[in-house]
C-alpha atoms as one frame of an Amber mdcrd trajectory, in Angstrom:
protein
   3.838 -89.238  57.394   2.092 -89.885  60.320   5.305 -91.152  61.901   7.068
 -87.813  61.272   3.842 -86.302  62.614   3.787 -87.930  65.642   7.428 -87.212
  66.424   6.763 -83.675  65.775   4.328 -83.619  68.318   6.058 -85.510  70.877
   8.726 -82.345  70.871   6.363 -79.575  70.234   3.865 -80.293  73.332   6.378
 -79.953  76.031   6.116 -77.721  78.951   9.322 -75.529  77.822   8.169 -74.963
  74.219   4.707 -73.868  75.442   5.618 -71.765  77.774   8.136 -69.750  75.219
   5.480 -70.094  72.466   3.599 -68.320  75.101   5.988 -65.593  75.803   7.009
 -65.433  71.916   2.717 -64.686  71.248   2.846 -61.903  74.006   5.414 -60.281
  73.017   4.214 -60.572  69.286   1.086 -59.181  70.354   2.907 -55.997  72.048
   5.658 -55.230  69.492   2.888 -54.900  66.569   0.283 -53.167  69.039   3.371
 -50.364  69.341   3.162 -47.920  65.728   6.434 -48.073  64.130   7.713 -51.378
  65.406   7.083 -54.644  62.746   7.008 -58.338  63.012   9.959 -58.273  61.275
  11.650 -56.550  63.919  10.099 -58.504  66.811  11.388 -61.846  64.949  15.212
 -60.292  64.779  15.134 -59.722  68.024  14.000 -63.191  68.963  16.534 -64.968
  66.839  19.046 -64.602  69.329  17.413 -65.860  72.105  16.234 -69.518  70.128
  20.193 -70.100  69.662  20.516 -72.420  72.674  17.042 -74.199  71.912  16.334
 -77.415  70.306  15.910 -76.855  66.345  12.058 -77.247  66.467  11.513 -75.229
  69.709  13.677 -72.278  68.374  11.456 -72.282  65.122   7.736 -72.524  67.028
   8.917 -69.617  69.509   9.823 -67.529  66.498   6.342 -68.675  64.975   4.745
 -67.846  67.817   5.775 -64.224  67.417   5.091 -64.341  64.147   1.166 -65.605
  64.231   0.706 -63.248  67.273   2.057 -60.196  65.757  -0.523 -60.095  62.848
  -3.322 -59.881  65.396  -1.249 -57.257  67.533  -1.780 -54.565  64.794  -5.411
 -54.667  65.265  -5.200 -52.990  68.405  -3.812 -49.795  67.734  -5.502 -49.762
  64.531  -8.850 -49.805  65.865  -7.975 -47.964  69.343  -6.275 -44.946  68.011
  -6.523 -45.245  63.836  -3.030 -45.803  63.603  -1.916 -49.131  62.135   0.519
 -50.937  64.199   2.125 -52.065  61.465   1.796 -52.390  57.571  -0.266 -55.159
  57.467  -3.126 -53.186  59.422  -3.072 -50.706  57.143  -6.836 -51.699  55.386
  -7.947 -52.499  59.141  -8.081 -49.021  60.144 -10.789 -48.108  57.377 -13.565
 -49.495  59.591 -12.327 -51.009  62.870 -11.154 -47.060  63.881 -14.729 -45.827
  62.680 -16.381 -48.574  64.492 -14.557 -47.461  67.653 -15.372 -43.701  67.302
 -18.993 -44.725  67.122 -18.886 -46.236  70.477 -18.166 -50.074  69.765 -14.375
 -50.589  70.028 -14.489 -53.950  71.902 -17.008 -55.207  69.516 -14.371 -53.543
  66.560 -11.481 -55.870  68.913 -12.998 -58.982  69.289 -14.286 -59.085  65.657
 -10.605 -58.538  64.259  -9.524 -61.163  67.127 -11.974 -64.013  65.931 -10.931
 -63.141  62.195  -7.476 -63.129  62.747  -8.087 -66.648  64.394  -9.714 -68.402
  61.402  -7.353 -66.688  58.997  -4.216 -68.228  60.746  -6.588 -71.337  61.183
  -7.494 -71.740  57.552  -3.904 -70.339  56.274  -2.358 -73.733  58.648  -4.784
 -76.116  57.083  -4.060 -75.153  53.403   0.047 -75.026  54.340  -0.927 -78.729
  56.017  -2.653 -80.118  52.910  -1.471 -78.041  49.329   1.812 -76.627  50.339
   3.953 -78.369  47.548   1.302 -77.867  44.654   0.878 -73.659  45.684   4.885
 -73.923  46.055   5.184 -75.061  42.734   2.801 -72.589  41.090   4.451 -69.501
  43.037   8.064 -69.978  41.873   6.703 -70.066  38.173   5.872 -66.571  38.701
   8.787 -64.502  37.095   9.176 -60.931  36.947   6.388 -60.233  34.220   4.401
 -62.412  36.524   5.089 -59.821  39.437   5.011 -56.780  37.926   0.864 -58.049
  36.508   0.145 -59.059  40.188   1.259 -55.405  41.259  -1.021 -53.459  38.961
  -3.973 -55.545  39.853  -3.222 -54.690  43.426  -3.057 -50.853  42.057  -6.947
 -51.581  41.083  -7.709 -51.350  45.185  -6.910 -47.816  44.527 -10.610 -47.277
  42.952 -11.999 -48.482  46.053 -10.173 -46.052  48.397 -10.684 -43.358  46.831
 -13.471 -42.241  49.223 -16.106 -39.631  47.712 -13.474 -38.092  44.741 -11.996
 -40.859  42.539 -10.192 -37.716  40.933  -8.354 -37.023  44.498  -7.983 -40.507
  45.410  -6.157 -40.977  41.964  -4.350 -37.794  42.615  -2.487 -38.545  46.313
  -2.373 -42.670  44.657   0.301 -40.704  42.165   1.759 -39.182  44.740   2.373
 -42.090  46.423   4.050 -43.270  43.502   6.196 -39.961  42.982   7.156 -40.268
  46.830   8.329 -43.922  46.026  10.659 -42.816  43.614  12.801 -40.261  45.399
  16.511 -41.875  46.594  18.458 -44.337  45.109  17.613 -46.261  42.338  16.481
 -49.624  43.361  18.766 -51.552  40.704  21.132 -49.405  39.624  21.816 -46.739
  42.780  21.603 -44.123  40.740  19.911 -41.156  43.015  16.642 -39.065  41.703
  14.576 -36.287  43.027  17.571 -36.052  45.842  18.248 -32.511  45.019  21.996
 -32.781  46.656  19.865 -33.037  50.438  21.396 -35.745  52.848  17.403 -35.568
  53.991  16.599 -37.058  50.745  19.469 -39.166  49.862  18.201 -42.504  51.382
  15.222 -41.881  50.013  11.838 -42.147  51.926  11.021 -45.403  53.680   7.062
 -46.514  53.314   7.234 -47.733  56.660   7.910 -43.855  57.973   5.756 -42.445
  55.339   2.577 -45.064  56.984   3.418 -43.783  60.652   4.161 -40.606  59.547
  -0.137 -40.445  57.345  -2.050 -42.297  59.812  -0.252 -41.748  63.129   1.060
 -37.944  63.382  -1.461 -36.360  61.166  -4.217 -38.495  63.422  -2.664 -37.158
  66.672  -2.546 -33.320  64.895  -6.364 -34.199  64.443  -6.788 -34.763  68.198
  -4.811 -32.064  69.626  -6.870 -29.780  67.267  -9.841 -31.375  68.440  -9.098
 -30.490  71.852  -8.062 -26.795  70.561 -11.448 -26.545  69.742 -13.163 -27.095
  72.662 -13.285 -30.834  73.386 -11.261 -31.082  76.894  -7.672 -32.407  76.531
  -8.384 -34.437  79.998 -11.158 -36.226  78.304 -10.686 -39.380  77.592 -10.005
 -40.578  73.425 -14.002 -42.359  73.497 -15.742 -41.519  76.103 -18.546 -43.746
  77.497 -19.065 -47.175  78.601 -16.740 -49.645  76.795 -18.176 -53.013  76.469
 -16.424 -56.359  74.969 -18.735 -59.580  74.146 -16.351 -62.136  72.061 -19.126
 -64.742  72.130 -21.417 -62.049  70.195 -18.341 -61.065  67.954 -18.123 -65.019
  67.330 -21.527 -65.333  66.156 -21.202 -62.332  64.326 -18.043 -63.126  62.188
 -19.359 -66.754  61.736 -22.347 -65.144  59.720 -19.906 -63.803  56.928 -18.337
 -67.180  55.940 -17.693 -66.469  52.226 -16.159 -63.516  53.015 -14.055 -64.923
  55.902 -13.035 -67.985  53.637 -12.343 -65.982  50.535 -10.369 -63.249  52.566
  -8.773 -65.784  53.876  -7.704 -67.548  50.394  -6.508 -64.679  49.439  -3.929
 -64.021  52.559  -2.481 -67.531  51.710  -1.896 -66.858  48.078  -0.758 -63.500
  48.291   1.393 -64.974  51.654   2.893 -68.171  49.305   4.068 -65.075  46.653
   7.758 -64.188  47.519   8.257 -60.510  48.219   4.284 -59.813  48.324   3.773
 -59.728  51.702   1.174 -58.948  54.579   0.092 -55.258  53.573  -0.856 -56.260
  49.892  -3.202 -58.982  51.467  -4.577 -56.890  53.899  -5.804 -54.369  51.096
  -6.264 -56.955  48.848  -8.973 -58.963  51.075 -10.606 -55.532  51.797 -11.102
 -54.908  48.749 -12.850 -57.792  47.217 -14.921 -57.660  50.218 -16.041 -54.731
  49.103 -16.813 -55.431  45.320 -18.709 -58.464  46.649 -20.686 -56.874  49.147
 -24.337 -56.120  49.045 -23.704 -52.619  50.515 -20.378 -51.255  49.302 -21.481
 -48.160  50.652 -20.903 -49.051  53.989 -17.283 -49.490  53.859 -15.385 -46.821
  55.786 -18.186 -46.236  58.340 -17.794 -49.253  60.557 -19.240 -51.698  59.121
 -18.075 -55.440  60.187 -17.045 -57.239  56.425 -14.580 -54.265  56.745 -12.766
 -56.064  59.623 -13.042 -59.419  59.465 -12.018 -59.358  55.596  -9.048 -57.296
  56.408  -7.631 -58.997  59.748  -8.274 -62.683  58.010  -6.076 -61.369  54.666
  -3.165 -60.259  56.651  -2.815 -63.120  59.276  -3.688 -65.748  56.603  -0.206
 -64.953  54.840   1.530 -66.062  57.969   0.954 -70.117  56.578   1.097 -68.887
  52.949   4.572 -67.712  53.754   5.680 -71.076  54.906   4.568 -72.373  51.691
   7.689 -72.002  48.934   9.931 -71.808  52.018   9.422 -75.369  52.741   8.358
 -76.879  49.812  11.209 -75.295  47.469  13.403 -73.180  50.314  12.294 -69.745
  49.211  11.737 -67.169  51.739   8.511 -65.469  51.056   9.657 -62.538  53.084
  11.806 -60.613  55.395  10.602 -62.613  58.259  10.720 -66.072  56.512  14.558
 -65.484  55.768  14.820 -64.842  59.263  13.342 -68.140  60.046  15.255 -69.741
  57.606  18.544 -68.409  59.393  17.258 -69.709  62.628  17.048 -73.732  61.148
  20.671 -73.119  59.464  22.118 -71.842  62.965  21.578 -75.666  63.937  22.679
 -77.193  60.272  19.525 -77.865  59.306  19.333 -77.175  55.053  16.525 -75.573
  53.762  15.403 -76.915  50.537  12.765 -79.639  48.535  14.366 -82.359  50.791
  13.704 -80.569  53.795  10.318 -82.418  54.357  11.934 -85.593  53.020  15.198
 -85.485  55.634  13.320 -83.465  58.379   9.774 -84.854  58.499   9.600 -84.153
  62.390  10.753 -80.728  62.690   8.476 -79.845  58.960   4.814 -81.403  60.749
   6.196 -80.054  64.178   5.861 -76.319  62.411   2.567 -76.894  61.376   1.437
 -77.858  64.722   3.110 -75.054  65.715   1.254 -73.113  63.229  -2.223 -74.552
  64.755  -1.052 -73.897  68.219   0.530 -70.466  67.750  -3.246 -69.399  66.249
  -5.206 -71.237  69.466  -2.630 -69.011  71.747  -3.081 -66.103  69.847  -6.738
 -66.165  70.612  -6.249 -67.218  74.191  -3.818 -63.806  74.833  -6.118 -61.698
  73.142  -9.262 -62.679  74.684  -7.835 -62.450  78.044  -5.907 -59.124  77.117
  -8.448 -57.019  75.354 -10.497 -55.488  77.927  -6.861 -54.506  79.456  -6.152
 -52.544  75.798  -9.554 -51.262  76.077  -8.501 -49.152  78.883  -6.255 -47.404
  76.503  -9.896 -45.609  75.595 -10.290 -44.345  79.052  -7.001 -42.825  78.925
  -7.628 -38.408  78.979  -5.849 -37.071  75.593  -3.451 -35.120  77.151  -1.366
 -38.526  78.002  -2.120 -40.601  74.979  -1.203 -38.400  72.618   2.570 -37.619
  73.409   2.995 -41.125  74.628   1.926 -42.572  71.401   4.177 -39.573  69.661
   7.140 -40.620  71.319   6.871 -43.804  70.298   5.920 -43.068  66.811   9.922
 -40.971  66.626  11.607 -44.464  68.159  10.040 -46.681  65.985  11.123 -44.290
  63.131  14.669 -43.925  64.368  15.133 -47.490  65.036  14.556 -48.750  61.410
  17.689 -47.129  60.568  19.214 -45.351  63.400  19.024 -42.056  60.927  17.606
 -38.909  62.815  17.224 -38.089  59.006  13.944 -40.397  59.349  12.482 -38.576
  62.143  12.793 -35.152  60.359  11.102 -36.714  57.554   8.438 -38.397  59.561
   7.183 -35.134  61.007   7.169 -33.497  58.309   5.310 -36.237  55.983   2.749
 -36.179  59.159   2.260 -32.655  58.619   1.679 -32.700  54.651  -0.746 -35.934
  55.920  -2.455 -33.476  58.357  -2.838 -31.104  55.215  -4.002 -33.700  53.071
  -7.332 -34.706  55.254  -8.057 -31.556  56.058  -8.675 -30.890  52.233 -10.374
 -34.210  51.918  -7.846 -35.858  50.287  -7.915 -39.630  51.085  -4.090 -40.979
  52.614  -4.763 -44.730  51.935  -3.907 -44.511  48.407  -0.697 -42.149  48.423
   0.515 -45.093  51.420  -0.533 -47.956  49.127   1.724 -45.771  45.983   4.235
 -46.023  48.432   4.383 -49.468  49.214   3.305 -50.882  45.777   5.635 -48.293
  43.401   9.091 -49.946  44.116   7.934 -53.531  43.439   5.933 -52.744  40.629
   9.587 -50.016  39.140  11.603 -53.349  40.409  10.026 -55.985  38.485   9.037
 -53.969  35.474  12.652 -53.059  35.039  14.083 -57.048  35.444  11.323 -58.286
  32.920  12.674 -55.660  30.179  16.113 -56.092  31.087  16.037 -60.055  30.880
  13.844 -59.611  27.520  12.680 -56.483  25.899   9.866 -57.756  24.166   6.863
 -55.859  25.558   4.392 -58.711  24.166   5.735 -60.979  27.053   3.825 -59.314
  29.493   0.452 -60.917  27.548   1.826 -63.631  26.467   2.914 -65.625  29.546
  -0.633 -66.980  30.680  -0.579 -66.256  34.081   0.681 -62.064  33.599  -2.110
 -61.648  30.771  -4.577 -63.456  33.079  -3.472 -60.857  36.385  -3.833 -58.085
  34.069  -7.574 -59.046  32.208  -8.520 -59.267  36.373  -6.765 -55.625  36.860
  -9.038 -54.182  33.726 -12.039 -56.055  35.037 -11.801 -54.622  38.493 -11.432
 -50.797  36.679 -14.728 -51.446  34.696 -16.163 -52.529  37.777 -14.940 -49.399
  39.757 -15.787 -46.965  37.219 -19.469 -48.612  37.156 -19.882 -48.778  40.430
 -19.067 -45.205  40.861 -20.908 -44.095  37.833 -24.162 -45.872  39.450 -23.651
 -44.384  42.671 -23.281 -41.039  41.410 -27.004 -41.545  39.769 -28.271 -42.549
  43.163 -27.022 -39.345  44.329 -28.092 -37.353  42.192 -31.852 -39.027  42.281
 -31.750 -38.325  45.804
C-alpha cells in the first residue's frame, strides 16, 4: 500500500499535472457558476483534451473539474438565486436570502469553507471505507431504490414554506410534470397530446432554470417596473468578504458540517442518486436537527454550510462503487470511467489490486483537487462579488441569454427553449401566489427514479411484501414515516406558537 501510494504521488505532484488540475478547477468553477451548464457537461468536454495525457494525469484533470464544479454552483446561487446547477438547488434557500440582506460575501465564503471540508471529509472516507460502503451500495436493488426515493420525498414537508397544503400541491405537480413524454421503460408516450413540444417530454434540468432563473429575473424586471431604478445595481451597498470570519464561523457547526457531510458520501456511493438529492437531503436534516428550524429560508448559516458540504461530499462518495466494484455512480463517473479505458486501463474489483498507483494517485488527487478548489475561490470571490455591483439593466439579459444556451445545448432542441420560457412564466405565477417552487423542482427530479425503480421491482417480482421485507427498503421507509410524524408535529407546534402570539 504505501508503495502504490508513493508511486502515485511521485506522478501526481508534477508541474504539468498541477498546472492542468489548475486549469481543470477554474474552469469547473466557471462552467457550474453559468445557470444551465452542469458538471456533467464541463467533464465531456474535458475528456477530449486528457486523450494525449498520461492515464493518471488525464483522470486528476477531469477530477479537478469535477471537485471544483460543486463549489462553482454556489456562486450564482447565492449572487442571483439561481442555482448553477442541480446540485445547488437547496443552496439557494438561504445563501440568496443572506445576500439580499446585505451579506453575500459572508453567504460566499461560508459555502466556500463548507464545500472544502465536504470534499475534505468525502476524500478521507473514499481513502479509508471505500470497499466496505462499495459493498453495501451494490446490495441495494430496485426495492432498495425506490424506499431511498420516498424518504427523500419526506424533504418535501420541510419546503413547504408557510402552507404545507401548497407545498404538497406544486410537490404533485412536480410529479405530474415528470410524467409527461415517453415512458421511461417502455417508450410509450403520455400526456403528449400529439405536440412535438411535448413529445420529448420535459427535462428537470430546463424545468430548474426555467423556476428559479426566469421567474427570478421576471421578479427583478418587475421590481424595477415598480420603481426601483433598472441602473441600480442587484444589492446595493458596501460588499464585504472576511473568509477567516466565515472559517470560524462554519467551524462552530461541526455536527452539522460532519453529518451533512456523511450524508453527501452515502447518497454520492448510491448509483444513480446523485448531487441534487444530497444537497436537499443535508438541508434537510439540518433543519430537523436544528434548535431554530424557523430560521431556515431567511439566511441563516446551517442553511449553507449543510447544503454546500452534502453536494460536494458526493464527489468522493461517487468514486466509491466505481473503484471498489467498477460501477459508475453517475453520469460523470461513467465519463471518468471512459477516460481510464481510452488508455486500456479495466475498471473493476482488481482495479486497486493491478493499478495501485493510478487508484492512491486519485485520492491524492481528490485531496488536492479540494485544497485548489479553495485556493481559486478565495482568490476569485471578491472578483464574483462584483457581479452585485453590476446595474440590473445588464445582468438581467446577460444572465437570460445564457439561461436559453444552456437550455438549447442539452439537446440542441429549440423545443427546450419554448418550454423553458414558458415553465419560467407558470414559475413567475406560482410565487406570486405564494406557492413554494422547491418542491414541484424536487417532483421533478425525484418522480422518474422513484416511476423507474418502482416499475423494475414489480416487474422482476410482483410481490408487494418485498418492499418490507428486504431489511434495508423496510428500514428507508420506517425513516420516511418517522420524518412525516416529525413534520406534521413540528408544524402542528408551530402553528400553536402562532396562534399564542
Amino acid at each position: 500500500m504505501m508503495t502504490a501510494l508513493l508511486d502515485g504521488m511521485a506522478q501526481l505532484f508534477t508541474l504539468m499535472t498541477m498546472i492542468t488540475m489548475l486549469l481543470g478547477v477554474i474552469a469547473g468553477v466557471i462552467a457550474s457558476a453559468i445557470p444551465g451548464f452542469t458538471i456533467t457537461m464541463a467533464i465531456v468536454l474535458t475528456l477530449p483534451l486528457t486523450f494525449s495525457m498520461p492515464p493518471l494525469q488525464g483522470v486528476a484533470t477531469m477530477l479537478a473539474v469535477y471537485v471544483g464544479g460543486y463549489s462553482g454552483g454556489l456562486i450564482s446561487a447565492a449572487l442571483l438565486g439561481i442555482p448553477g446547477t442541480p446540485s445547488s438547488v437547496a443552496t439557494t434557500f438561504d445563501a440568496f436570502p443572506m445576500s439580499r440582506n446585505g451579506e453575500p460575501g459572508r453567504a460566499l465564503a461560508l459555502g466556500v469553507w463548507a464545500s472544502f471540508f465536504g470534499a475534505l471529509i468525502s476524500a478521507v472516507v473514499l481513502i479509508i471505507a471505500a470497499p466496505p460502503l462499495a459493498l453495501i451500495a451494490v446490495k441495494l436493488g430496485a426495492w432498495e431504490y425506490f424506499s431511498l426515493i420516498i424518504f427523500a420525498m419526506t424533504v418535501v414537508a420541510s419546503l413547504v414554506g408557510k402552507s404545507m397544503l401548497k407545498g404538497l400541491m406544486t410537490g404533485l405537480l412536480g410529479l405530474l410534470i415528470a410524467t409527461v413524454g415517453s415512458d421511461p421503460l417502455m417508450g410509450v408516450p403520455r400526456f403528449t397530446f400529439d405536440s412535438e413540444l411535448l413529445a420529448n417530454g420535459l427535462p428537470f434540468l430546463v424545468v430548474l432554470i426555467g423556476m428559479f432563473a426566469v421567474s427570478q429575473l421576471l421578479s427583478e424586471v418587475e421590481s424595477s417596473a415598480d420603481g426601483t431604478r433598472g441602473n441600480q445595481a442587484c444589492m446595493p451597498g458596501r460588499v464585504t468578504f472576511h473568509p477567516m470570519a466565515a472559517l470560524r464561523e462554519t467551524l462552530s457547526y461541526p455536527v452539522n458540517l460532519i453529518r451533512s457531510s456523511m450524508v453527501g458520501v452515502f447518497i454520492g456511493a448510491v448509483p444513480g442518486a446523485g448531487g441534487s438529492i444530497a444537497n436537499l437531503l443535508a438541508y434537510d436534516q439540518a433543519k430537523r436537527a436544528s434548535k431554530h428550524p424557523e430560521a431556515f429560508g431567511t439566511g441563516t448559516p446551517e442553511g449553507v454550510i449543510a447544503s454546500e458540504s452534502g453536494n460536494s461530499a458526493t464527489s468522493g462518495g461517487g468514486l466509491i462503487p466505481m473503484i471498489a466494484l467498477g460501477i459508475p455512480g453517475s453520469a460523470v463517473d461513467a465519463v471518468l470511467m471512459a477516460s481510464l479505458m481510452v488508455h486500456g486501463i479495466g475498471v473493476g474489483p482488481r482495479l486497486i489490486l493491478d493499478h495501485g498507483d493510478l487508484v492512491y494517485g486519485m485520492f491524492m488527487a481528490m485531496l488536492l483537487a479540494a485544497g485548489m478548489v479553495l485556493l481559486v475561490c478565495m482568490c476569485s470571490m471578491r472578483l464574483f462579488l462584483r457581479v452585485t455591483e453590476i446595474p440590473k439593466f445588464v445582468i438581467v439579459p446577460v444572465v437570460l441569454v445564457c439561461c436559453v444556451i444552456g437550455a438549447f445545448a442539452l439537446n440542441n432542441r429549440v423545443t427546450d427553449v419554448y418550454l423553458l420560457l414558458g415553465v419560467g412564466v407558470l414559475g413567475y405565477i406560482l410565487s406570486k401566489l405564494d406557492y413554494p417552487l422547491a418542491p414541484l423542482v424536487l417532483g421533478v427530479i425525484l418522480g422518474p427514479i422513484a416511476e423507474t425503480n418502482l416499475r423494475r421491482a414489480l416487474m422482476t417480482d410482483d410481490n408487494w411484501m418485498l418492499f418490507l421485507t428486504r431489511p434495508i427498503s423496510l428500514a428507508l421507509l420506517v425513516l420516511a414515516v418517522i420524518s412525516i410524524l416529525l413534520a406534521i408535529r413540528h408544524h402542528h407546534r408551530q402553528r400553536r406558537i402562532a396562534q399564542t402570539a
